[in-house]
C-alpha positions as CSV (number, residue, x, y, z in Angstrom):
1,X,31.8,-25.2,22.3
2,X,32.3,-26.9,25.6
3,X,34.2,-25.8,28.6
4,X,36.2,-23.2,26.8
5,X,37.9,-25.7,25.2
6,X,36.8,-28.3,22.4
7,X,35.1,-27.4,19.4
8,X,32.4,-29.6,17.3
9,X,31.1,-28.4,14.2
10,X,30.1,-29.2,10.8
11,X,27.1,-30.4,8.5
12,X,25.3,-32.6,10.8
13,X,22.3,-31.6,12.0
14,X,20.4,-33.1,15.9
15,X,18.0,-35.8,13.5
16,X,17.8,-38.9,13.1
17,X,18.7,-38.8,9.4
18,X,21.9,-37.1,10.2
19,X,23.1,-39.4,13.5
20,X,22.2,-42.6,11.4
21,X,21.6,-42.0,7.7
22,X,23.3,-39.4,5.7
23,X,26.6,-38.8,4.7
24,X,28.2,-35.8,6.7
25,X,31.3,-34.4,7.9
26,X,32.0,-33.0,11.2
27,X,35.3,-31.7,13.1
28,X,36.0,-31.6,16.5
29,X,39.2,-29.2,17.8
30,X,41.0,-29.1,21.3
31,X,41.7,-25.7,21.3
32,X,41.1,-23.3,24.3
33,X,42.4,-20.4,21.8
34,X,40.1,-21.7,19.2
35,X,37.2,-22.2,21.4
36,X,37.5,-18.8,23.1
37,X,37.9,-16.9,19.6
38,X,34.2,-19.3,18.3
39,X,32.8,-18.2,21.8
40,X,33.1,-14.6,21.2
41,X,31.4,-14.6,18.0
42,X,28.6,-16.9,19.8
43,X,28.2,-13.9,22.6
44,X,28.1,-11.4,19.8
45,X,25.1,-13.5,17.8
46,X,23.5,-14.0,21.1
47,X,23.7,-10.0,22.1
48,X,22.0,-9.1,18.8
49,X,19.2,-11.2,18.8
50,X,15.8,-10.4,19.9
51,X,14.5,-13.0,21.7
52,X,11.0,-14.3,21.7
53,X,8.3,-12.9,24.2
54,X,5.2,-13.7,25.0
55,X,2.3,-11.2,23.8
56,X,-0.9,-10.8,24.4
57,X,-3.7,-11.8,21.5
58,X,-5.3,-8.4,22.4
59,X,-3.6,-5.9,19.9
60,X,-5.0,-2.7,18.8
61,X,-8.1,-2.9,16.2
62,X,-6.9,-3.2,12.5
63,X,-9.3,-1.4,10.1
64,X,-10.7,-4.2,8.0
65,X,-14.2,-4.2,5.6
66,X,-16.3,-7.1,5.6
67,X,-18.8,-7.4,3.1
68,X,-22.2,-8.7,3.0
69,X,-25.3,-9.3,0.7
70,X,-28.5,-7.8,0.4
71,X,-29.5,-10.5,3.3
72,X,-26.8,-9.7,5.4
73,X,-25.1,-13.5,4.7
74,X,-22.6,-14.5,2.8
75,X,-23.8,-16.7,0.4
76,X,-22.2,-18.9,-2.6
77,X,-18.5,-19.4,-3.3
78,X,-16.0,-17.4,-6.1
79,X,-16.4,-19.5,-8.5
80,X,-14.5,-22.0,-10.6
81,X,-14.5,-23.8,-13.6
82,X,-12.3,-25.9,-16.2
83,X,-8.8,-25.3,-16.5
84,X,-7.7,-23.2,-19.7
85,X,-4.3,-22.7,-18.3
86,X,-2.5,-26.0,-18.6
87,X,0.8,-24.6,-19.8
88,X,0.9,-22.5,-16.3
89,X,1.2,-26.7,-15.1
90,X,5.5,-25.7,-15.5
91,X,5.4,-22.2,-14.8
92,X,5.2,-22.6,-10.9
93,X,8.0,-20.8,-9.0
94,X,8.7,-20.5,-4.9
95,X,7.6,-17.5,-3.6
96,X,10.3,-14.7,-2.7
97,X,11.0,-15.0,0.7
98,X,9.6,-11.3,2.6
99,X,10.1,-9.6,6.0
100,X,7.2,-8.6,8.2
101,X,7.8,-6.6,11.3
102,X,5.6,-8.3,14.4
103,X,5.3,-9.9,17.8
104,X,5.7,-13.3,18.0
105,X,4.0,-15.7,20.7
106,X,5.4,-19.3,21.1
107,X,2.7,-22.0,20.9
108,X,4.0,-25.4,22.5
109,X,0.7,-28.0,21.9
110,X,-1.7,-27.1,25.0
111,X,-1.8,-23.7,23.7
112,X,-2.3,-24.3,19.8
113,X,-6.0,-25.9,19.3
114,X,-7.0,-22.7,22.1
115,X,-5.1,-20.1,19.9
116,X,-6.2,-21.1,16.8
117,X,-9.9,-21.6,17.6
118,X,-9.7,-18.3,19.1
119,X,-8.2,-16.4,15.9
120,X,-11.0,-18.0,13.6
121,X,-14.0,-16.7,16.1
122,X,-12.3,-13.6,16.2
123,X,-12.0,-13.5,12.5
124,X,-13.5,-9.9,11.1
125,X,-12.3,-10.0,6.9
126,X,-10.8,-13.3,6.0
127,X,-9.6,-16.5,7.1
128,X,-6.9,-18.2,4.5
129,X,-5.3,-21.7,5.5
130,X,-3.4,-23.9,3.8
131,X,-2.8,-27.4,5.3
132,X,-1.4,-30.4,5.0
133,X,-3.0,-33.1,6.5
134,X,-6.6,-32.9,8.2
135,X,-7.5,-36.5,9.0
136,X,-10.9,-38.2,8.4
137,X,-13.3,-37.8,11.3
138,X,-13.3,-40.3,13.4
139,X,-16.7,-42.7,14.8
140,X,-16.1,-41.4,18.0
141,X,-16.9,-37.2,18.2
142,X,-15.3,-37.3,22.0
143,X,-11.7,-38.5,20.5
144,X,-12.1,-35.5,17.4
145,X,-13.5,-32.7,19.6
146,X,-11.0,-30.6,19.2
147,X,-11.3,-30.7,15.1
148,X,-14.7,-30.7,15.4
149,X,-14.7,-27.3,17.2
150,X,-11.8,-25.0,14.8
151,X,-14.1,-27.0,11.9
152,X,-17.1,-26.0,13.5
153,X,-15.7,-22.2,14.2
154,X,-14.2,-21.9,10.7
155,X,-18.5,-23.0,9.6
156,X,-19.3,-19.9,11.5
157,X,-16.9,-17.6,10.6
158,X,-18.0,-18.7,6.7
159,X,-21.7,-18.1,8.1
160,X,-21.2,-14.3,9.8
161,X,-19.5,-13.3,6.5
162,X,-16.1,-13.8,6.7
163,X,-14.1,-15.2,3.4
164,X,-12.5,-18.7,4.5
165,X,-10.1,-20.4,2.1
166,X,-8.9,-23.6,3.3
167,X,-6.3,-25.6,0.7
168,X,-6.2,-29.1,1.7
169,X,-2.9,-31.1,0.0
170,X,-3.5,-33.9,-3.0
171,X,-1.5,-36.4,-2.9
172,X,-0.2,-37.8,-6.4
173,X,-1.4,-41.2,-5.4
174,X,-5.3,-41.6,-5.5
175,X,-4.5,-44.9,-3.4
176,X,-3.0,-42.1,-0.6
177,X,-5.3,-42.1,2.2
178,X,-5.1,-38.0,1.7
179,X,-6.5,-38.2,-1.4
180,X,-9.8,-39.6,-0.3
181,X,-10.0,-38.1,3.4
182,X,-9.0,-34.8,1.6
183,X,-11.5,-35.1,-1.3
184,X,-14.1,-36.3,1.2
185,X,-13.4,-32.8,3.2
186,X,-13.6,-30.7,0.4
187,X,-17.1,-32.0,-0.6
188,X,-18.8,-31.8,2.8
189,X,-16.9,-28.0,3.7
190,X,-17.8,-26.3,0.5
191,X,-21.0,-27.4,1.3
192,X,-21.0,-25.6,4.3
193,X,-19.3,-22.2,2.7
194,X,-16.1,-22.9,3.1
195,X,-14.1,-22.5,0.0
196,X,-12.1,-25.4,0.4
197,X,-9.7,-26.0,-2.6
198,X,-7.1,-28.9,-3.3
199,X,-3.3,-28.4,-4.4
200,X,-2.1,-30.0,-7.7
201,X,-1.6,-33.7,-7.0
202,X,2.0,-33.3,-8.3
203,X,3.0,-30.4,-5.5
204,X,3.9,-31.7,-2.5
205,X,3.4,-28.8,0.0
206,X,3.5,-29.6,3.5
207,X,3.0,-26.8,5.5
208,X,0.6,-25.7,8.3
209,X,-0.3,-21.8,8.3
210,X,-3.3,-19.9,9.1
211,X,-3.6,-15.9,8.2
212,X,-6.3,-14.2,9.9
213,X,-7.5,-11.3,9.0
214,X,-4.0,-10.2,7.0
215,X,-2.0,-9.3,10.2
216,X,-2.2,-12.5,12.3
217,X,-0.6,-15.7,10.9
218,X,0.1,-18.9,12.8
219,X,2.6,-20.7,11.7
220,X,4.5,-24.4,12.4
221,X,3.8,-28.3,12.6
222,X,0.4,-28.7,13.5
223,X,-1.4,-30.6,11.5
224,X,-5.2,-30.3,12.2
225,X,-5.2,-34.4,13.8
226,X,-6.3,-35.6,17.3
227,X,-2.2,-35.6,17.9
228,X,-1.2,-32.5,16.9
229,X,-4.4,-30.5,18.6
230,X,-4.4,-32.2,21.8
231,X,-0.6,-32.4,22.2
232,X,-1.1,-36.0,23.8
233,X,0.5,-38.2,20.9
234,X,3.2,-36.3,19.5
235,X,5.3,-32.9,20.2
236,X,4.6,-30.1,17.9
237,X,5.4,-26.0,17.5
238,X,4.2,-23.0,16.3
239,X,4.8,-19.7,16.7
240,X,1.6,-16.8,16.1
241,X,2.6,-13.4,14.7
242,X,0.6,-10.4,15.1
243,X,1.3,-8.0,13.0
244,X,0.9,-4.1,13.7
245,X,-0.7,-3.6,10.1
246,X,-2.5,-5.5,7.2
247,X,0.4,-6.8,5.1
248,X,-1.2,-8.0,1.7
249,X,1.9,-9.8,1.1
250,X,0.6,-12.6,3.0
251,X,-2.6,-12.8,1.2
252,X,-0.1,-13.1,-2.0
253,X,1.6,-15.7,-0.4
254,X,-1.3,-17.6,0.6
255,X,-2.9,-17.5,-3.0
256,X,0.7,-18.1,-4.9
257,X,0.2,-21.9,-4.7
258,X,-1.1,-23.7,-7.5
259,X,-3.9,-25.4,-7.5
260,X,-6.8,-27.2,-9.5
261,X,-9.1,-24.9,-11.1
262,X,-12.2,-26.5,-11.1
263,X,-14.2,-27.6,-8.3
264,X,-17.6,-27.2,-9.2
265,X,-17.9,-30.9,-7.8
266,X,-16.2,-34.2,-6.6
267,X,-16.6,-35.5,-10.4
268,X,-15.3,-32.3,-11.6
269,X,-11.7,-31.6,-9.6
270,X,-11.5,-35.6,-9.9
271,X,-11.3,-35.3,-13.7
272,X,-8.8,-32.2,-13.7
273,X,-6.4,-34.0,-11.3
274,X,-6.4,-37.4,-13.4
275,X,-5.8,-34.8,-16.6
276,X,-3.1,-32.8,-14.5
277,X,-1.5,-36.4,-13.5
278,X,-1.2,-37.5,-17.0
279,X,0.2,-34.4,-18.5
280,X,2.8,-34.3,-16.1
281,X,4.2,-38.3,-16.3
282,X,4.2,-37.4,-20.1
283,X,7.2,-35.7,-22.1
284,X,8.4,-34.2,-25.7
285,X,5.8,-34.1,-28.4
286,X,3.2,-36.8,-27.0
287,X,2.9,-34.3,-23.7
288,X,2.8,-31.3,-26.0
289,X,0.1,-32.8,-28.6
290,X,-1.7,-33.3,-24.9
291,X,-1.5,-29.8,-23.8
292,X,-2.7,-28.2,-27.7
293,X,-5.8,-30.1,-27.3
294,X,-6.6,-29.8,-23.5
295,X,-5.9,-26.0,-24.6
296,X,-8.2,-26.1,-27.5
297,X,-11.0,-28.0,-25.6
298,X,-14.4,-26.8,-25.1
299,X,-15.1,-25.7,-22.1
């Protein structure tokens, strides 16, 4: 609505897709009686929402139990093995959207690599991420500090006890950088008690959340790249909720996405995503003659 008296609106979103590229409709009116009456109902929006405020990271201790071994370290990973579910392949819905009642911090890019490597050393329980793009280290360690350090924090948190789950996206492709970089990740971090596991090569996921501890989550567009943590090649957002409670919804949530089953090793998750590919790109009686002997397979 501007100056009380011409209206614009319709299906066009402020991107470059809609300004250049897709097919949309839009209307504009010159109408001060029109603009006052959408104006009104703009004021009224604007008076019932709560806006965003700053809070502090500090909140109020949340009763959590970590525990440990005989040794007092948390050794070995759950384990995994070969898939005996590949019917479950078309049985992947979204998950059911779900309110949560928190404070919410906006996290423009000089505050996101500080936040985040704060919530994994402050990590008590459990650390579950699930990402879509952490980039191969680079040959110079000054240029990938900042990965290095929330990589070298989520290694400690993993050492002191605390479960960390890091999902890492597949791409379809083997030939897409992500698949190698990603595969590469997933070797060295397991390694190092991380319990890293890799989405089905046919779901194309792209988000960027981290739940700490069941009542923090941090949520947006950073990817874990040079970029996105140092704010100094492209413009990202996230927000952090902190949540009053331990909501095991997000923990649902965070375990809801399929993934492959077995990741004993390299060789092994490998074989299961070639497998997944080619049950997927198959159909009718040739994909189902596929899936009664993957099911019948030894183990």
């Amino acid at each position: 609505v501007i100056d009380d008296r011409h209206i614009w609106t319709g299906s066009a979103n402020w991107t470059q897709g809609a300004i250049g590229l897709n097919v949309e409709d839009m209307l504009c009116f010159d109408s001060p009686d029109m603009a006052r009456y959408y104006r009104t109902w703009l004021d009224a929006i604007a008076r019932i929402a709560t806006p965003f405020e700053p809070v502090s990271l500090q909140r109020p201790e949340v009763e959590t139990q970590t525990v440990f071994d005989a040794s007092g370290y948390l050794v070995g990973l759950p384990p995994t093995g070969p898939r005996t579910n590949w019917n479950d392949l078309y049985q992947h819905v979204d998950f059911p959207a779900f309110e949560v009642e928190a404070s919410v911090r906006y996290l423009p890019d000089e505050f996101f690599a500080p936040v985040l490597i704060d919530l994994i050393r402050s990590a008590r329980q459990s650390i579950l991420v699930s990402l879509y793009a952490l980039p191969p280290r680079s040959d110079s360690e000054d240029a990938e500090s900042l990965k290095l350090d929330v990589l070298q924090a989520l290694q400690e948190a993993a050492s002191r006890g605390v479960y960390a789950r890091l999902l890492l996206y597949l791409p379809a492709s083997p030939k897409d950088r992500l698949y190698q970089t990603h595969s590469d990740w997933a070797e060295k971090l397991r390694a190092q008690g991380i319990d890293v596991r890799l989405g089905l090569p046919t779901l194309p996921f792209h988000e960027k959340i981290v739940v700490v501890d069941l009542c923090k989550a941090l949520i947006g567009s950073h990817n874990w790249s040079k970029g996105a943590l140092s704010g100094e090649r492209v413009y990202e957002s996230s927000a952090l909720l902190v949540l009053p409670k331990q909501n095991i919804r997000l923990a649902e949530y965070m375990f809801s996405r399929p993934i492959l089953s077995d990741m004993r090793s390299r060789e092994a998750w490998e074989h299961e995503a070639a497998l997944v590919r080619q049950v997927l790109s198959m159909s009718g009686n040739e994909r189902d003659e596929l899936l009664r002997a993957l099911e019948e397979a030894e183990p």
